[in-house]
C-alpha positions in Angstrom: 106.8 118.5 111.9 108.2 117.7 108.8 105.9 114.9 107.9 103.3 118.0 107.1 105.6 119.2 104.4 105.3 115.8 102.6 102.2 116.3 100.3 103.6 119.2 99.4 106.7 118.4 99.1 105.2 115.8 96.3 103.4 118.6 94.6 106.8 120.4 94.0 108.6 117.6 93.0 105.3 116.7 90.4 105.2 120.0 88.9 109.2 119.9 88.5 108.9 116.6 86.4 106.3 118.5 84.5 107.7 121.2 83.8 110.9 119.6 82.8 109.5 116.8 81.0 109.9 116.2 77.2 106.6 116.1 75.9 104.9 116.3 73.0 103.8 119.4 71.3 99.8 119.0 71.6 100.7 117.9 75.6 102.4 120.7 76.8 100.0 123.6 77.4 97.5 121.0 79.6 100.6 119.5 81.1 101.7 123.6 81.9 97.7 123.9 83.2 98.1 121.3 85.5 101.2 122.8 86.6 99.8 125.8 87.3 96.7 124.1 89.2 99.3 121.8 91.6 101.4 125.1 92.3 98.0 126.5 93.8 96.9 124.2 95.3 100.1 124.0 97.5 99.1 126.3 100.4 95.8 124.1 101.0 98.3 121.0 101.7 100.6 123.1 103.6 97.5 124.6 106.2 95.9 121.3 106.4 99.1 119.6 107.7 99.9 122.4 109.7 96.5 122.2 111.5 96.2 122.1 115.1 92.9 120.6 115.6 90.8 118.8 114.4 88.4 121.4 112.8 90.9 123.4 111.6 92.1 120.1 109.5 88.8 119.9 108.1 88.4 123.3 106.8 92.0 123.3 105.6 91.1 120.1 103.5 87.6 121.4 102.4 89.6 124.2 100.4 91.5 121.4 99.2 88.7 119.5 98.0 87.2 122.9 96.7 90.0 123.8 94.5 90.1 123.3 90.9 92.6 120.5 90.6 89.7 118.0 91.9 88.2 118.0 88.3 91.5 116.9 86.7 91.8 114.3 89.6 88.0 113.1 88.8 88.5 113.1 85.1 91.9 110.9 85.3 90.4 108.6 88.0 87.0 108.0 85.7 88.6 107.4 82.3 88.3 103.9 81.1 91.2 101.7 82.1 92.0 104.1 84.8 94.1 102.8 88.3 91.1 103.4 91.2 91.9 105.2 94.4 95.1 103.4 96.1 96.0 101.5 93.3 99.7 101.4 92.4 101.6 100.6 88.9 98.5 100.8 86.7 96.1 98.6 88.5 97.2 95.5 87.2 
């Protein structure tokens, strides 16, 4: 059971560094947006891994993939340079 906590156990642990991090002036309020967007997309993690079957997995993760954050993930995934999907350490 505690293996469904772990996604969202990352997104805590991501908006924590955020939050805390020392950043520059002109970073801050996107990095407090993306906060903001991580912290709410939370409970869509949490239902999906606490899904029973497999339908209930599916809608759980369609609210997931419906939920605002997806744009940020599209945008950082699609800017030149950018790691793709699975790559670790920059893609180099």
């Amino acid at each position: 059971m505690a293996d469904r906590l772990l996604v969202p156990g990352a997104i805590d642990e991501t908006a924590r560094l955020l939050k805390e991090a020392e950043l520059p002036a002109d970073a801050r309020r996107p990095a407090g947006a993306l906060v903001e967007k991580l912290r709410t997309s939370r409970p869509g993690w949490v239902d999906a891994g606490g899904a029973r079957t497999a339908d209930d997995f599916l809608k759980a993760l369609g609210k997931v993939d419906e939920h605002p954050i997806q744009e940020d993930v599209r945008r950082l995934r699609t800017r030149p340079g950018a790691a793709g999907p699975g790559a670790r350490g920059g893609g180099a």
